[in-house]
Every structure is written in C-alpha cells, then in structure tokens.
C-alpha positions as CSV (number, residue, x, y, z in Angstrom):
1,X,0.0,0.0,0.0
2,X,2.5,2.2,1.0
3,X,4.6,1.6,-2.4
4,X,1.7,2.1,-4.7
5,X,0.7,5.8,-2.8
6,X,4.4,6.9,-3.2
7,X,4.9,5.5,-6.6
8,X,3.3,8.2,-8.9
9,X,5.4,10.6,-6.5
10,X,8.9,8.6,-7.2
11,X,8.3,8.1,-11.1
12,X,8.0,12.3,-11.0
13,X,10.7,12.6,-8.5
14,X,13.5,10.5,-11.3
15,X,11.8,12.3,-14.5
16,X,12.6,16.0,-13.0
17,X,16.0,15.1,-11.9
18,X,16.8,13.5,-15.7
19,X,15.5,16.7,-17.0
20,X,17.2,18.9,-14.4
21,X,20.6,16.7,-15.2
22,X,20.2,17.5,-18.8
23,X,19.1,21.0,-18.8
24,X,22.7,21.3,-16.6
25,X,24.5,19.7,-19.3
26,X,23.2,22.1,-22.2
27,X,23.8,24.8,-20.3
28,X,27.4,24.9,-19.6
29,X,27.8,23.7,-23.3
30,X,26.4,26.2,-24.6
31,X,27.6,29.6,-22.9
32,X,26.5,32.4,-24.3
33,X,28.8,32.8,-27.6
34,X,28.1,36.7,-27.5
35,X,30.3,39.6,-25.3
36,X,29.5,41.3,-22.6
37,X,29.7,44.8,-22.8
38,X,33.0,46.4,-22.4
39,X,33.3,46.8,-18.3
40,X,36.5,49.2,-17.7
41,X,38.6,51.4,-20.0
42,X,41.6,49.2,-19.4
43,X,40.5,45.9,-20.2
44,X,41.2,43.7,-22.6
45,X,39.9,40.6,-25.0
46,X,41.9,37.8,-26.2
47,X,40.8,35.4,-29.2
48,X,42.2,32.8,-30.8
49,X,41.0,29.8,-33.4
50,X,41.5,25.9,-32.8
51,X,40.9,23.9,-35.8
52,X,39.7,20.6,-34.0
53,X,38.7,18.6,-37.2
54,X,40.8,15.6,-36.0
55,X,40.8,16.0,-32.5
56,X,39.0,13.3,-30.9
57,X,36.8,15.9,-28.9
58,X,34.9,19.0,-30.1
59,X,36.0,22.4,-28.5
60,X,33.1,24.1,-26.8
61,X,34.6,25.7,-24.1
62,X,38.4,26.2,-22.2
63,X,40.5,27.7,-19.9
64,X,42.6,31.2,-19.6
65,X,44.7,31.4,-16.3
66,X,46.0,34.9,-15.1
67,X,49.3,34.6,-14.1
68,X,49.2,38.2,-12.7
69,X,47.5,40.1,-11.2
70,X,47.0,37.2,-9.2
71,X,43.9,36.1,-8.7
72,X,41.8,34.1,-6.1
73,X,40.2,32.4,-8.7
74,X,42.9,32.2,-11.7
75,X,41.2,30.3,-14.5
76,X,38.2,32.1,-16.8
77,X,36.6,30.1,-18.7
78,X,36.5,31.2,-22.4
79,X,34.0,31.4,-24.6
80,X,33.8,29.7,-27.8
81,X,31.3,30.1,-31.2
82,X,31.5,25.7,-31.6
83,X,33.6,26.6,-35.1
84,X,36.7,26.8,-33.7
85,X,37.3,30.4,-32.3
86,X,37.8,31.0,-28.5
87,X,37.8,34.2,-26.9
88,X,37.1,36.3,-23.4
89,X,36.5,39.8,-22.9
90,X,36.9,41.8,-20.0
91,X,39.8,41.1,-18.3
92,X,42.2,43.2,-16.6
93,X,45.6,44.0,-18.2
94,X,48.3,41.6,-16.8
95,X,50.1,37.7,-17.8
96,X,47.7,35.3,-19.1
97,X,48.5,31.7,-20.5
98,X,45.7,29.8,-22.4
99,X,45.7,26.3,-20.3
100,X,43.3,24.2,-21.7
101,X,40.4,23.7,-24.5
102,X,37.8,21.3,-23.8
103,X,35.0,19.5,-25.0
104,X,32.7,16.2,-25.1
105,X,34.6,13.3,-27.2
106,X,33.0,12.7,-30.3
107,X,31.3,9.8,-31.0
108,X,28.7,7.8,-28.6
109,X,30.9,8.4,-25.7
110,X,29.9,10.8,-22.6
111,X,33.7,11.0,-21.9
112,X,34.8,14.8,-21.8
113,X,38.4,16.3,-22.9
114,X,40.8,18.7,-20.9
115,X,43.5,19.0,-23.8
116,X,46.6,20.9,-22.7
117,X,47.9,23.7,-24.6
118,X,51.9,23.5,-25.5
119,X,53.6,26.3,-23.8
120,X,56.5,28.7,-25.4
121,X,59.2,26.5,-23.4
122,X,57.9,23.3,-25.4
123,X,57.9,25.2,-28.6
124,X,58.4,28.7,-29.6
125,X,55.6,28.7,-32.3
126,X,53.7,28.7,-29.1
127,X,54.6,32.0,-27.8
128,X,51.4,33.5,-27.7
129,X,50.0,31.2,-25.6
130,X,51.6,33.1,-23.0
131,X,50.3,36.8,-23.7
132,X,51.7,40.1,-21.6
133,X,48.9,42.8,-21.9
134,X,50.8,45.5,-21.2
135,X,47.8,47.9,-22.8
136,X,43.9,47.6,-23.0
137,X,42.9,46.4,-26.6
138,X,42.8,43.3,-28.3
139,X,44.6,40.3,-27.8
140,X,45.0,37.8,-30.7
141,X,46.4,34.7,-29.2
142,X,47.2,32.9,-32.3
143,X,45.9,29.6,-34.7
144,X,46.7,25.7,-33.9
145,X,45.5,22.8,-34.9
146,X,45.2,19.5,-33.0
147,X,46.5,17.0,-35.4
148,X,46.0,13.2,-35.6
149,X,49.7,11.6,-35.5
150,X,49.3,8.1,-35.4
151,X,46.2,6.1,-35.9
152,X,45.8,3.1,-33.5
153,X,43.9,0.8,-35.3
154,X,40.8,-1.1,-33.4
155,X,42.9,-1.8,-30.0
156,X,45.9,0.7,-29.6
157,X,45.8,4.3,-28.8
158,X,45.4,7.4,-31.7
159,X,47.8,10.1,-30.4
160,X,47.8,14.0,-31.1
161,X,49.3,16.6,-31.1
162,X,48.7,20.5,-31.0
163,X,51.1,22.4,-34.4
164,X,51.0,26.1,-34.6
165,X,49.2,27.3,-38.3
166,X,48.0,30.0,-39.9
167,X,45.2,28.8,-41.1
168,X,42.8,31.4,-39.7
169,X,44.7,35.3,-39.7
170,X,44.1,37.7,-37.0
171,X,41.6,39.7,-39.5
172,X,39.8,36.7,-40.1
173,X,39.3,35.6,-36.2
174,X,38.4,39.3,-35.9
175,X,35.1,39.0,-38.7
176,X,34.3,35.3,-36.9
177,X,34.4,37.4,-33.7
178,X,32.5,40.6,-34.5
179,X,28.8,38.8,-35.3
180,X,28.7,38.4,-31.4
181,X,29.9,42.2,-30.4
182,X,26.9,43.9,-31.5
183,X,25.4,46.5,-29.0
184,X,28.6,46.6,-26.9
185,X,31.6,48.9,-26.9
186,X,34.1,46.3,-28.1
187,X,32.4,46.4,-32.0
188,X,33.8,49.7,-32.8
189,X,37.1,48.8,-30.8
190,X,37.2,45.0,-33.1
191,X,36.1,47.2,-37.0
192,X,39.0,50.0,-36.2
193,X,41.7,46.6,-35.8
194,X,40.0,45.3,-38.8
195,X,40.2,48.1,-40.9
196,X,44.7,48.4,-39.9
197,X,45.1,44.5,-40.3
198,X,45.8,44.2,-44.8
C-alpha cells in the first residue's frame, strides 16, 4: 500500500532530476557565444581559433589562467562560437597563459576532454600562448591545430598533437568574432583593428 501511494510521486521525482541533469549539461555547453559589454577602460579581450577537425573531442569551451595580477580564482573560462574560435572579454591588463580547451569526445561516448595547450618553453611557435597585456585592446592569441599523428587501429591508442598554423589570420578571427559584439563597446574597438590588419 505504501509503495503504490508513493509510486506516482517517485516516477516524478526520477523524471525531473533527468531533465534537471540535462538542462545542466546544455547549459554549460552552450555559454553564451556573444560579449558582454566592455566593463572598464583598461580591459582587454583575447581570441584565438582551434581547428579541431581531427581531434577526438569538439571544443566548446576552455580555460585562460591569469598569471598576474593574481587572482583568487585564476582560470576564466572562455568562450567559444563551436567553429573553432575561443575568446574572453573583460579582463584586466596583466600575464595570461591559455591552459586548456575542452569538450565532449565525439562519438557515442559521454567521456569529456581537458586538452593541454603547449607552452612557449615546449615550442616557440607557441609564444602567444603566453600573452603580456601590457595595454587595453585586443589580444589575438594565435591559430593551432590538434592533429592526428598516429592512428591506433581497433585496439591501440590514436595520439595528437597540438602544431601552430595560420590557417585562420588575425583579420579573419576578428570578422568570426565581430557577429557576437553587436550592442557593446568592443564592436567599434574589433572594426578600427579590422580596418589596420591588410
């Protein structure tokens, strides 16, 4: 007796937490791909482009940690438009290094990816993954690829690895970025660096 009054109750109960769970899910996969207004005179935005065609995850979101000022809470998470570009606005002059992208695997799997970024001391095609804003402005952070470097087959392991390219300019990243500046300060700052980049 007591089973069948609670049952109705239960079987609602485990349908709103599934929803609840997914809703979750969407949301922090799909952060709003447009900026924020510009906050202070002296920040800053940084952008970059990821071309993750062979990566074995899709780049939705990432991290940016400031190095200094320090920070209590170091790592922003950046934005991203799901077609490769990443970017943050707002941010307070200082040292920043882009840490990680991330992403769901692709596939069936539920898995998710943290991929490292290379630093300049692995590589120094890398050396704007560590940026010094010195100014307020624009920050263009560079374009990589993560490229499949061995395939392994039905039981070993496919390995990556992240190359510098220049597939996607600084102009280029700057017209992906400026659909989502519309009705903040940062669209007059983003046309004025697209009309001095050739």
């Amino acid at each position: 007796m007591f089973e069948q009054k609670f049952k109705p109750f239960l079987k609602i109960f485990i349908a709103a937490f599934l929803v609840f769970g997914l809703v979750s899910c969407t949301f922090y996969w799909s952060k709003s791909k447009y900026l924020d207004d510009r906050e202070e005179q002296g920040s800053i935005l940084i952008y970059g482009y990821i071309n993750d065609k062979e990566a074995p995850f899709t780049m939705k979101w990432g991290d940016v940690k400031q190095v200094r000022p320090v920070s209590d809470e170091p790592y922003k998470e950046l934005r991203s438009n799901n077609e490769g570009l990443f970017y943050l606005e707002n941010l307070p002059t200082g040292l920043y290094k882009i840490a990680t992208l991330s992403g769901p695997e692709k596939g069936l799997s539920e898995s998710y990816w943290d991929w490292t970024m290379p630093s300049p001391s692995d590589d120094k095609a890398f050396k704007r993954m560590e940026l010094k804003a010195n100014k307020p402005g624009l920050y263009f952070v560079g374009s990589y690829k993560i490229d499949k470097v061995k395939d392994g087959g039905l039981f070993g392991t496919d390995k990556y690895e992240t190359i510098a390219t220049k597939e996607v300019s600084e102009k280029e990243a700057l017209q992906m970025l400026l659909v989502y500046a519309d009705n903040t300060k940062w669209k007059k700052i983003i046309q004025k660096r697209i009309k001095q980049l050739k």
